[in-house]
PDB file of the backbone (N, CA, C, O) and the ligand in Angstrom, with CONECT records:
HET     ZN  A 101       1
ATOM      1  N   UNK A   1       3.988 -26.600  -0.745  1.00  0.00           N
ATOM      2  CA  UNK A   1       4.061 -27.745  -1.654  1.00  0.00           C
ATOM      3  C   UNK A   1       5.258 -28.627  -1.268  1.00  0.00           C
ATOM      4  O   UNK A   1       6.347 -28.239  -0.846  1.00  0.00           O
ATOM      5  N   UNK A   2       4.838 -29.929  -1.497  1.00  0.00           N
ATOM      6  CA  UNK A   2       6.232 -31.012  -1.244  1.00  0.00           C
ATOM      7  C   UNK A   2       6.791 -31.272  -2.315  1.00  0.00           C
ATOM      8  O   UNK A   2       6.152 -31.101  -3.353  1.00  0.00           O
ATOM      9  N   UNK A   3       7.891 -31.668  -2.355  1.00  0.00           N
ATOM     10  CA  UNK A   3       8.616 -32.056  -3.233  1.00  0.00           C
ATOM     11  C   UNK A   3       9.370 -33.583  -2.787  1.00  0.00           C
ATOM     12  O   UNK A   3       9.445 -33.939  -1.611  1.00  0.00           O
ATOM     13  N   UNK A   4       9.790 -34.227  -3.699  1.00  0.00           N
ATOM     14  CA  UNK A   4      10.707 -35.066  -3.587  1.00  0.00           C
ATOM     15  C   UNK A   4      12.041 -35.137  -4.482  1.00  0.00           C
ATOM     16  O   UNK A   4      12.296 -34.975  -5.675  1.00  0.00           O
ATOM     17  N   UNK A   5      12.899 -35.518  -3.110  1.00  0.00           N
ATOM     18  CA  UNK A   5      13.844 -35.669  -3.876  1.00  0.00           C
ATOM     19  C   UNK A   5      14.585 -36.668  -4.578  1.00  0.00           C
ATOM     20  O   UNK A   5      13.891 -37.567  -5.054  1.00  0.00           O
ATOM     21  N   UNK A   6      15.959 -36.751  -4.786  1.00  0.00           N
ATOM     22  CA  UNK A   6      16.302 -38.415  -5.604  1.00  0.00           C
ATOM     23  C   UNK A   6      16.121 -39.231  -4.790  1.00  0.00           C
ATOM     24  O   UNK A   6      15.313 -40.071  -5.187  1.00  0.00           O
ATOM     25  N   UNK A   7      16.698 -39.510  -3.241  1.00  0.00           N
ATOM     26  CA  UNK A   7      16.765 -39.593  -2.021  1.00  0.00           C
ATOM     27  C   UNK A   7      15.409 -40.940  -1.743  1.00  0.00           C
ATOM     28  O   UNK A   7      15.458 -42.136  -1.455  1.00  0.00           O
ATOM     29  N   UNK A   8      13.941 -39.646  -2.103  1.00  0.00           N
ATOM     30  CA  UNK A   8      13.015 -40.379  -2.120  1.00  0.00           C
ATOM     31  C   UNK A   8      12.263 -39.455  -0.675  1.00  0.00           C
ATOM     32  O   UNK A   8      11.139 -39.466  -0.173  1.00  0.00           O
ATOM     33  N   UNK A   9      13.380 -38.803  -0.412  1.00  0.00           N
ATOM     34  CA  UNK A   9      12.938 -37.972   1.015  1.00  0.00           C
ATOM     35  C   UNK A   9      12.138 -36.456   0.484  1.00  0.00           C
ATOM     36  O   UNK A   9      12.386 -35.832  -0.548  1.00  0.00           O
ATOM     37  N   UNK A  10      11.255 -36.163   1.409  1.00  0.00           N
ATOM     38  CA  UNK A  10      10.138 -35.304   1.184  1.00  0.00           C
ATOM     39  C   UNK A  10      10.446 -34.279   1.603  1.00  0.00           C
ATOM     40  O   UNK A  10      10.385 -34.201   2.830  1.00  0.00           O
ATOM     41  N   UNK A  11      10.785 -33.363   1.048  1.00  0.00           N
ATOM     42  CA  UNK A  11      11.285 -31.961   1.198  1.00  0.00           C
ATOM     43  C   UNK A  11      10.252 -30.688   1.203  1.00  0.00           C
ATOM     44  O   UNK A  11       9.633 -30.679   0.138  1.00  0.00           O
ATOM     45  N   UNK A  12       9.852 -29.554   2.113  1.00  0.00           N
ATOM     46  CA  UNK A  12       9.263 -28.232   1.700  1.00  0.00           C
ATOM     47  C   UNK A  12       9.504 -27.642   0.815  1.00  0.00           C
ATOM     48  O   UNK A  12      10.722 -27.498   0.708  1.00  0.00           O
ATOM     49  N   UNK A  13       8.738 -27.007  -0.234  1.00  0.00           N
ATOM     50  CA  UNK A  13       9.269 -26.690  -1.263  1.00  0.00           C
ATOM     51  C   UNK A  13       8.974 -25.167  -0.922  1.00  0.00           C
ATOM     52  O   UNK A  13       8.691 -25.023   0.267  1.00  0.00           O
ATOM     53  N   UNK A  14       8.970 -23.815  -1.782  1.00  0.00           N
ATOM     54  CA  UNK A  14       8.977 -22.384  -1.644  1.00  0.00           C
ATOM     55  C   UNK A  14       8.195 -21.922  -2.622  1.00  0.00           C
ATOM     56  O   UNK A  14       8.358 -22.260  -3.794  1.00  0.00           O
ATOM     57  N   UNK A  15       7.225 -21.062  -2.205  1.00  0.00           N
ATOM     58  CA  UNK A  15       6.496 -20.691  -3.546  1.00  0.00           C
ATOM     59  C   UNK A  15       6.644 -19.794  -4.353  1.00  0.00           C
ATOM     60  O   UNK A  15       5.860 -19.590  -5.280  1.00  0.00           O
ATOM     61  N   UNK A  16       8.100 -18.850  -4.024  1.00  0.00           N
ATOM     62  CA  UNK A  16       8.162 -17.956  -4.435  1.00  0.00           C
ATOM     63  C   UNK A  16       8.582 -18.066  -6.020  1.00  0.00           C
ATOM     64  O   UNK A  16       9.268 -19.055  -6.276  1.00  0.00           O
ATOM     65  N   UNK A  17       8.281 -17.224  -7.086  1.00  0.00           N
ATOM     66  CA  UNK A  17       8.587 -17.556  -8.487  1.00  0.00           C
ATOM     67  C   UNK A  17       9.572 -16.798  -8.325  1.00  0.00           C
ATOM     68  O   UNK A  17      10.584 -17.482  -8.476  1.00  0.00           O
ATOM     69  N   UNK A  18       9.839 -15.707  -8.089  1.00  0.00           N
ATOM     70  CA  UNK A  18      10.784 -14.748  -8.529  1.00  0.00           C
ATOM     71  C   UNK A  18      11.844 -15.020  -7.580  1.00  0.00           C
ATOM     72  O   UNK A  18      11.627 -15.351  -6.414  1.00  0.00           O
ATOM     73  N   UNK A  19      13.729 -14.784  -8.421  1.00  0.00           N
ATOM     74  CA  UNK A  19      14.006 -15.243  -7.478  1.00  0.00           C
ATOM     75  C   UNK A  19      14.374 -13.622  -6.725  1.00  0.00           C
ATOM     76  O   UNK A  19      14.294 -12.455  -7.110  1.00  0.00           O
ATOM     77  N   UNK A  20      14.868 -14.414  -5.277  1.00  0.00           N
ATOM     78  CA  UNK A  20      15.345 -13.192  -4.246  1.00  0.00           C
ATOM     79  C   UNK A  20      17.182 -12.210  -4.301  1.00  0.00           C
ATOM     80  O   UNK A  20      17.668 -11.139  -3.935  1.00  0.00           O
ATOM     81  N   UNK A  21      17.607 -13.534  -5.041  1.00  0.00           N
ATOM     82  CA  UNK A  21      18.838 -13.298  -5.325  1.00  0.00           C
ATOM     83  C   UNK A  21      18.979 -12.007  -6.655  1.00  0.00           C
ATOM     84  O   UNK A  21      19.758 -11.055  -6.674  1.00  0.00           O
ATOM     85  N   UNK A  22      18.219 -12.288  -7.405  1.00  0.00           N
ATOM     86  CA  UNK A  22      18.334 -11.273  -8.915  1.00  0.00           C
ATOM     87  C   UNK A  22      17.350 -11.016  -9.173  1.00  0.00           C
ATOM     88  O   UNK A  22      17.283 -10.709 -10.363  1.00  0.00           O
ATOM     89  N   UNK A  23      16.137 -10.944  -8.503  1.00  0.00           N
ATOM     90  CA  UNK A  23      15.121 -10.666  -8.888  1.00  0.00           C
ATOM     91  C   UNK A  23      13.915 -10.886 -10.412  1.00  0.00           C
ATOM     92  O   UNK A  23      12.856 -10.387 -10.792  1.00  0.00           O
ATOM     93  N   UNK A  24      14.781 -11.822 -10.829  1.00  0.00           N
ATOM     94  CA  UNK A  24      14.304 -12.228 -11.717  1.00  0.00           C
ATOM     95  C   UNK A  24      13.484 -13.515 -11.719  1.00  0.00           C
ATOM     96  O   UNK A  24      13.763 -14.308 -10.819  1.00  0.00           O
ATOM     97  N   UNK A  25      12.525 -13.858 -12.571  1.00  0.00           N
ATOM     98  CA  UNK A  25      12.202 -15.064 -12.597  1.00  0.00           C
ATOM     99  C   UNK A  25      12.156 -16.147 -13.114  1.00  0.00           C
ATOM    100  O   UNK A  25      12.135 -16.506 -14.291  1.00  0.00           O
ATOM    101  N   UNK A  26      12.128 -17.059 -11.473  1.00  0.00           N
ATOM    102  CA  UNK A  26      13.247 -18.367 -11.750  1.00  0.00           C
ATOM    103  C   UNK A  26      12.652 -19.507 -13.211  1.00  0.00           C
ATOM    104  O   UNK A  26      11.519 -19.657 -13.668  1.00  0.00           O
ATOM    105  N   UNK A  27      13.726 -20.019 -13.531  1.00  0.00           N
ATOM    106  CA  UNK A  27      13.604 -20.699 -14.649  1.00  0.00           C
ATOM    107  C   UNK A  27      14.126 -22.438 -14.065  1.00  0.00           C
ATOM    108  O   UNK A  27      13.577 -23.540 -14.085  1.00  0.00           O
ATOM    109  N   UNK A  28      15.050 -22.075 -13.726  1.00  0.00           N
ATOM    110  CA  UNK A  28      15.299 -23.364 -12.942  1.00  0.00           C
ATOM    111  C   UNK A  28      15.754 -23.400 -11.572  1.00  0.00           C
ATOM    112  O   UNK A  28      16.832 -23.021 -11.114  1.00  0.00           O
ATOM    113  N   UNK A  29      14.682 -23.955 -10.948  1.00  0.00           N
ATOM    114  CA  UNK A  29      14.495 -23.437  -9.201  1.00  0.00           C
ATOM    115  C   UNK A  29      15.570 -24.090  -8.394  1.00  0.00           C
ATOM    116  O   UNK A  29      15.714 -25.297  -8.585  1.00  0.00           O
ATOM    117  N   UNK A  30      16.198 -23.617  -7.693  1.00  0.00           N
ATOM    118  CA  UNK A  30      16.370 -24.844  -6.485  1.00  0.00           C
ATOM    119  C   UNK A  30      16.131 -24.213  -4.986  1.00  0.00           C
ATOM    120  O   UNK A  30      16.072 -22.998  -4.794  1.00  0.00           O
ATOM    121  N   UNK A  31      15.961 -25.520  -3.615  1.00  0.00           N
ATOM    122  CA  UNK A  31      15.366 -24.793  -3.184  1.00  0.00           C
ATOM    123  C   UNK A  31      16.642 -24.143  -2.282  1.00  0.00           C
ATOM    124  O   UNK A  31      17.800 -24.450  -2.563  1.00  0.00           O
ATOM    125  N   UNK A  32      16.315 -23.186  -1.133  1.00  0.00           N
ATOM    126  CA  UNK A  32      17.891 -22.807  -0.581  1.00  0.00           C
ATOM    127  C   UNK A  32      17.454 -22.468   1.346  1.00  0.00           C
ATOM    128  O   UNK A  32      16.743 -21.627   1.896  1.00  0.00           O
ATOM    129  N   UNK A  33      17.964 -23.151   1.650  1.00  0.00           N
ATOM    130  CA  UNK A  33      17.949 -22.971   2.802  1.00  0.00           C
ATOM    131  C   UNK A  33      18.232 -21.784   3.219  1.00  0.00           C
ATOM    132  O   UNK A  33      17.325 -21.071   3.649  1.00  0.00           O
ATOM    133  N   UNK A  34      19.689 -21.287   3.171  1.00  0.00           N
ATOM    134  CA  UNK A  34      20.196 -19.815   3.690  1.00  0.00           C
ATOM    135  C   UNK A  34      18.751 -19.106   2.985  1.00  0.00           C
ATOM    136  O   UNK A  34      17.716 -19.175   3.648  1.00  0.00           O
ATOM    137  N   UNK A  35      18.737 -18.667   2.103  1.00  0.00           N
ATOM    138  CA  UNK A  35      17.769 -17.700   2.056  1.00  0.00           C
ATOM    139  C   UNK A  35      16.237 -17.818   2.113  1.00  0.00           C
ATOM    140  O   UNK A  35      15.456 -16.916   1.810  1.00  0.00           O
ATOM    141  N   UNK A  36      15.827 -19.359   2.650  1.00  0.00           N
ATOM    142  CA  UNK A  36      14.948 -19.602   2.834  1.00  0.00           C
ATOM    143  C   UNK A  36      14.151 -18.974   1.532  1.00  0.00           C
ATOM    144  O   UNK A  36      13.721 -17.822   1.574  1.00  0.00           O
ATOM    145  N   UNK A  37      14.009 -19.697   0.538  1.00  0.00           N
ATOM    146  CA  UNK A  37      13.028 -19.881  -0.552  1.00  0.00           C
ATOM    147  C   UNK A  37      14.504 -20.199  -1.972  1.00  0.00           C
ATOM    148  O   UNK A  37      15.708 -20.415  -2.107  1.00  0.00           O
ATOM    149  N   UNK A  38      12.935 -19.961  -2.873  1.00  0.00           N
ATOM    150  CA  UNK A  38      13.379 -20.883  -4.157  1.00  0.00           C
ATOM    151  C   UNK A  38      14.728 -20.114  -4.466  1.00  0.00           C
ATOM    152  O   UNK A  38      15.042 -19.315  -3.585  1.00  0.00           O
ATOM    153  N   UNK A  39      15.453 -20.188  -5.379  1.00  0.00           N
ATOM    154  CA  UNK A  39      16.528 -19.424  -5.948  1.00  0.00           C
ATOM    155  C   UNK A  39      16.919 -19.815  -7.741  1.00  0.00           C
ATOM    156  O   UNK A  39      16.365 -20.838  -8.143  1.00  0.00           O
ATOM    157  N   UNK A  40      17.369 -19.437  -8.261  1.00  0.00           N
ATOM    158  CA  UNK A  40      18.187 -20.170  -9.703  1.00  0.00           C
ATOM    159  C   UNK A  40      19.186 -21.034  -9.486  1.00  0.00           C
ATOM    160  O   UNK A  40      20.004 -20.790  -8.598  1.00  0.00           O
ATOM    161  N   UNK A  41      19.259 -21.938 -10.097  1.00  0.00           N
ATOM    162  CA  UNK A  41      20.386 -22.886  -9.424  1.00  0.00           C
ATOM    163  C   UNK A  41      21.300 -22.380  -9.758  1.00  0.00           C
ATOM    164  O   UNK A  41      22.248 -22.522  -8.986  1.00  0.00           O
ATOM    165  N   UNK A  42      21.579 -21.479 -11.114  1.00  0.00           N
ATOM    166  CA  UNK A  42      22.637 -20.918 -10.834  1.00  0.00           C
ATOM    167  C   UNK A  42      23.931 -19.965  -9.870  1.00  0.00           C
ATOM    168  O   UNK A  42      25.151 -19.919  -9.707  1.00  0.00           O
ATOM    169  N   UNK A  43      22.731 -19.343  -9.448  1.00  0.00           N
ATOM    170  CA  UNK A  43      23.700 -18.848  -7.881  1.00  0.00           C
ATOM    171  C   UNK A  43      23.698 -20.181  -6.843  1.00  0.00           C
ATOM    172  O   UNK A  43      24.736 -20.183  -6.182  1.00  0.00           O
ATOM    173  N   UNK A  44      22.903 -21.197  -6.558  1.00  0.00           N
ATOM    174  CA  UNK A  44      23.296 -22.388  -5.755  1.00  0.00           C
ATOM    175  C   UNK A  44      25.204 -23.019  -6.423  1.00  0.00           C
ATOM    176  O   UNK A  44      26.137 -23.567  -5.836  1.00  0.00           O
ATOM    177  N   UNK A  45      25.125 -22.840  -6.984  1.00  0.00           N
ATOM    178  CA  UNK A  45      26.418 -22.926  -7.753  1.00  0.00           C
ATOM    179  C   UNK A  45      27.626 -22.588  -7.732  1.00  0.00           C
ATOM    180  O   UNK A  45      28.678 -23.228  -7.735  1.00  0.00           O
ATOM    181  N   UNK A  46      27.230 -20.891  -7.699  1.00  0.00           N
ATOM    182  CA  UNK A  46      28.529 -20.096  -7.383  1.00  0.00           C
ATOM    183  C   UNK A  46      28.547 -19.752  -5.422  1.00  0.00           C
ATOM    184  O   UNK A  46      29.349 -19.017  -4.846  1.00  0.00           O
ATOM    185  N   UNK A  47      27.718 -20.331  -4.955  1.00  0.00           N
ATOM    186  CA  UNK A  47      27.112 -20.267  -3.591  1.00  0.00           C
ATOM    187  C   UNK A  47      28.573 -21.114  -2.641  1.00  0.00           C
ATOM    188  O   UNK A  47      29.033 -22.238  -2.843  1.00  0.00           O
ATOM    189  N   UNK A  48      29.054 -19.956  -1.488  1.00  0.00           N
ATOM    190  CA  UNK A  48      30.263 -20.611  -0.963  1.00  0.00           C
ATOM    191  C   UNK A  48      29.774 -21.737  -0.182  1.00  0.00           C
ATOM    192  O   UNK A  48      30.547 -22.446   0.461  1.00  0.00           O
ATOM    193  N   UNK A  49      28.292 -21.959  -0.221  1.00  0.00           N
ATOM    194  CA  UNK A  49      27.652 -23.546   0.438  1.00  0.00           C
ATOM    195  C   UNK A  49      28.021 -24.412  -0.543  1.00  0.00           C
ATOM    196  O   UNK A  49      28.729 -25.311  -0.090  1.00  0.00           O
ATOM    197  N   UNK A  50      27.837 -24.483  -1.591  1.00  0.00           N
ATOM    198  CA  UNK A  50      27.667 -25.500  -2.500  1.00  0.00           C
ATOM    199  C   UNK A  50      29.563 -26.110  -2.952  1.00  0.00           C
ATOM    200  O   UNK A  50      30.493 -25.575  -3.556  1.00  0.00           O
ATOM    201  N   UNK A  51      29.382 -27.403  -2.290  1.00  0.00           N
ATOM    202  CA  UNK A  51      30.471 -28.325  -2.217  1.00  0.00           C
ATOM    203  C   UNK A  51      30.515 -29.042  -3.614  1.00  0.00           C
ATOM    204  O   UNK A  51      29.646 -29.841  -3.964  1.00  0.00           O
ATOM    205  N   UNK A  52      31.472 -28.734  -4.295  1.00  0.00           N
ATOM    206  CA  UNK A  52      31.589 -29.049  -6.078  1.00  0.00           C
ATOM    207  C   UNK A  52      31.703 -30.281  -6.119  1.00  0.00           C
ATOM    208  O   UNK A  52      31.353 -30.903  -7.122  1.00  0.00           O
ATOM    209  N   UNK A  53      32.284 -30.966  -4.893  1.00  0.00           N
ATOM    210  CA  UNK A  53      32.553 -32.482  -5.357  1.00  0.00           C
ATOM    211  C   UNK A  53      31.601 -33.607  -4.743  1.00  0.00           C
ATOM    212  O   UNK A  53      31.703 -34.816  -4.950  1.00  0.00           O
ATOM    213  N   UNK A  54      30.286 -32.711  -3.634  1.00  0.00           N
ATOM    214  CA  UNK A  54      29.433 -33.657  -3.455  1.00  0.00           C
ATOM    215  C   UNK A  54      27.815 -33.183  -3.775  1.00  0.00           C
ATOM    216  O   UNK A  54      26.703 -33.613  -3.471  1.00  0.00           O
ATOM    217  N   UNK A  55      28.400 -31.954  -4.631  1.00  0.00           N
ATOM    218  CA  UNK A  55      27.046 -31.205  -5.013  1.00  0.00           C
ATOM    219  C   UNK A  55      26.221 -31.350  -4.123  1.00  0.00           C
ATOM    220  O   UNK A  55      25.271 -32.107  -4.320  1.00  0.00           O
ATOM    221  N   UNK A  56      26.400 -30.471  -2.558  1.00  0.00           N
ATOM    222  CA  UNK A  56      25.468 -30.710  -1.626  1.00  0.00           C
ATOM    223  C   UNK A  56      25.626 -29.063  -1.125  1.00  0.00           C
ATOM    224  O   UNK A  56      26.437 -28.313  -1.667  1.00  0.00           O
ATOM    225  N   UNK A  57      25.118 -28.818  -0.496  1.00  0.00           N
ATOM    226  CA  UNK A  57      25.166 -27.201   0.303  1.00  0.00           C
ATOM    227  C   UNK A  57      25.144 -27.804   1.555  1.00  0.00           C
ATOM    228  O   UNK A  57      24.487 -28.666   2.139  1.00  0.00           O
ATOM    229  N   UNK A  58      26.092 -27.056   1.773  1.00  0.00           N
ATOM    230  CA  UNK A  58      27.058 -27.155   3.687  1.00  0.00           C
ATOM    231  C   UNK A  58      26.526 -26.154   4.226  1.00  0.00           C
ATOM    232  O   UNK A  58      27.134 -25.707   5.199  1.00  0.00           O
ATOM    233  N   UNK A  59      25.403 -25.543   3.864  1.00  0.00           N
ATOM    234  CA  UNK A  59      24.889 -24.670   4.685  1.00  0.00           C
ATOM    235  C   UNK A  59      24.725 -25.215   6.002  1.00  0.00           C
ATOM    236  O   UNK A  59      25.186 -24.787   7.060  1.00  0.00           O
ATOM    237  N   UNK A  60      23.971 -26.264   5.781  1.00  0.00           N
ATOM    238  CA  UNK A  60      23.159 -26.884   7.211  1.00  0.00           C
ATOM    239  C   UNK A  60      24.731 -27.453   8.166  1.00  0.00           C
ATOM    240  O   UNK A  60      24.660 -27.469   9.395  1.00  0.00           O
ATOM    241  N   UNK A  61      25.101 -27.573   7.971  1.00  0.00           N
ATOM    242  CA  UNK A  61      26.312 -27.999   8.339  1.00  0.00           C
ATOM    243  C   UNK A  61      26.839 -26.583   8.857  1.00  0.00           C
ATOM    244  O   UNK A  61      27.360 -26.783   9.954  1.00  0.00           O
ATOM    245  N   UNK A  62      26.893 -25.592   8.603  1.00  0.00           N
ATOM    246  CA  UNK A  62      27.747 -24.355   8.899  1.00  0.00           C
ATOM    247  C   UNK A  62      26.932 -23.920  10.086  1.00  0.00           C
ATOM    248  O   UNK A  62      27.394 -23.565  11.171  1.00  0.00           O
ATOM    249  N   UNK A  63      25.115 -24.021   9.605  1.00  0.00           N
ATOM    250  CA  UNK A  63      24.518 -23.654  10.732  1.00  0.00           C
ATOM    251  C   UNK A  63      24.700 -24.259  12.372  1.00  0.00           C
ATOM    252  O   UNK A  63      24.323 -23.774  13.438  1.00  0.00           O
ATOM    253  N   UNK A  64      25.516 -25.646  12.034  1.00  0.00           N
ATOM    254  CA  UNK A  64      25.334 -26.209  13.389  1.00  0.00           C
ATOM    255  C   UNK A  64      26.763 -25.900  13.754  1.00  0.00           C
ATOM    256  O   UNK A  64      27.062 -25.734  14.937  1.00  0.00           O
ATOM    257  N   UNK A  65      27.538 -25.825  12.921  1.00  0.00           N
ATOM    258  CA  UNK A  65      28.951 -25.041  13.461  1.00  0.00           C
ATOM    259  C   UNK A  65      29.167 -23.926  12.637  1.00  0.00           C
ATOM    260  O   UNK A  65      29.344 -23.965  11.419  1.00  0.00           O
ATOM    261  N   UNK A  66      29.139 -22.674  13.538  1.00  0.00           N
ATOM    262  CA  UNK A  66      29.120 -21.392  13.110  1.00  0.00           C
ATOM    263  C   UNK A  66      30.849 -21.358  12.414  1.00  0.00           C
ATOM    264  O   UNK A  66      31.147 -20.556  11.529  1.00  0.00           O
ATOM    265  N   UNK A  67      31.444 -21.954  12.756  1.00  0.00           N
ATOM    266  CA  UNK A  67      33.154 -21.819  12.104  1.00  0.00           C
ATOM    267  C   UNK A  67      33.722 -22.428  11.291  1.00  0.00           C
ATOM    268  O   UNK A  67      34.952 -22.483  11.268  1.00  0.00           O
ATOM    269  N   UNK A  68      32.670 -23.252  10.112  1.00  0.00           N
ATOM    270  CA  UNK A  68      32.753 -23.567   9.338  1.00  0.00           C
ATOM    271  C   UNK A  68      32.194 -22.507   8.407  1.00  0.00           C
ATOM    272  O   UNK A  68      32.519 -22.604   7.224  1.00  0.00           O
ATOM    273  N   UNK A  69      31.358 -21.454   8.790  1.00  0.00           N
ATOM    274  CA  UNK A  69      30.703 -20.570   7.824  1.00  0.00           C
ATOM    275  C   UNK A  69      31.670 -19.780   7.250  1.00  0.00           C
ATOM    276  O   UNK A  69      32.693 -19.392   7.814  1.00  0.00           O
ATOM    277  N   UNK A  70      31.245 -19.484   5.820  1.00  0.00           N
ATOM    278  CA  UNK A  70      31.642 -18.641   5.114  1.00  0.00           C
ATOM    279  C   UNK A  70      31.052 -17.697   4.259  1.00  0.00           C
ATOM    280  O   UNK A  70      29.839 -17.905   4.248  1.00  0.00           O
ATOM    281  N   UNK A  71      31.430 -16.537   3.372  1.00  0.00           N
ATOM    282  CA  UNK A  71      30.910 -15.044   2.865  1.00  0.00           C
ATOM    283  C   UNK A  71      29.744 -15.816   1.911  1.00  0.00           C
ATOM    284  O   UNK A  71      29.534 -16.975   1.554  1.00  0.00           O
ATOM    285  N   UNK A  72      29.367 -15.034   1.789  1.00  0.00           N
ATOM    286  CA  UNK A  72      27.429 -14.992   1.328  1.00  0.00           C
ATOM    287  C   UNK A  72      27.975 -15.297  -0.420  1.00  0.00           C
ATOM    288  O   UNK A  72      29.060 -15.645  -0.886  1.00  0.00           O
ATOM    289  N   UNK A  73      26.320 -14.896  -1.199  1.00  0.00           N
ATOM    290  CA  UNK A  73      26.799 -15.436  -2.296  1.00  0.00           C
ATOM    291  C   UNK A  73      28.136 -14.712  -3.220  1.00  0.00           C
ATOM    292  O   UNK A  73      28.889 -14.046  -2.508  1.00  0.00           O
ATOM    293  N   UNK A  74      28.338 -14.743  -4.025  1.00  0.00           N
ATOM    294  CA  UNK A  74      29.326 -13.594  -5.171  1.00  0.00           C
ATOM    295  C   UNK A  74      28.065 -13.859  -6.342  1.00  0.00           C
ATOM    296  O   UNK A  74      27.257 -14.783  -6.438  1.00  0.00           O
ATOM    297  N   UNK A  75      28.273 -12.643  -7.166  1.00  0.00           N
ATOM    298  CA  UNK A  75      27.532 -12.359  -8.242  1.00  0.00           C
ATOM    299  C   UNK A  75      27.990 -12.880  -9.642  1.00  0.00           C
ATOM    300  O   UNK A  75      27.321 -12.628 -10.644  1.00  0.00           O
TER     301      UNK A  75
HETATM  302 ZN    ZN A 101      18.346 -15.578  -9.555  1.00  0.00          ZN2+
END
């Protein structure tokens, strides 16, 4: 499924309901690159990708420079 975003740009979306992170199911999705499928936005949040002041995930960014990466999620 596609999605769009604010952007206006057309994004893959994940079909998974449940998420992978807590196993629970998601209530409010977002989607996540690192773990490739949906997640709760709440761990996108506490996620050492997720940049507080441009609310963006630096994942993709870490992927193209491995030395910007940092530790996985915290609980
Ligand atoms: Zn979750």
């Amino acid at each position: 499924m596609m999605i769009t975003l604010a952007g206006g740009r057309q994004v893959e979306d994940y079909a998974n309901t449940e998420c992978p992170v807590c196993g629970e199911e998601i209530h409010h999705a977002v989607v996540c690159r690192k773990i490739d499928a949906n997640i709760c936005d709440t761990h996108c949040r506490y996620c050492r990708h997720y940049m507080k002041v441009t609310q963006k995930c630096s994942y993709a960014a870490e992927r193209k420079n491995p030395a910007l990466a940092m530790p996985d999620f915290k609980y």
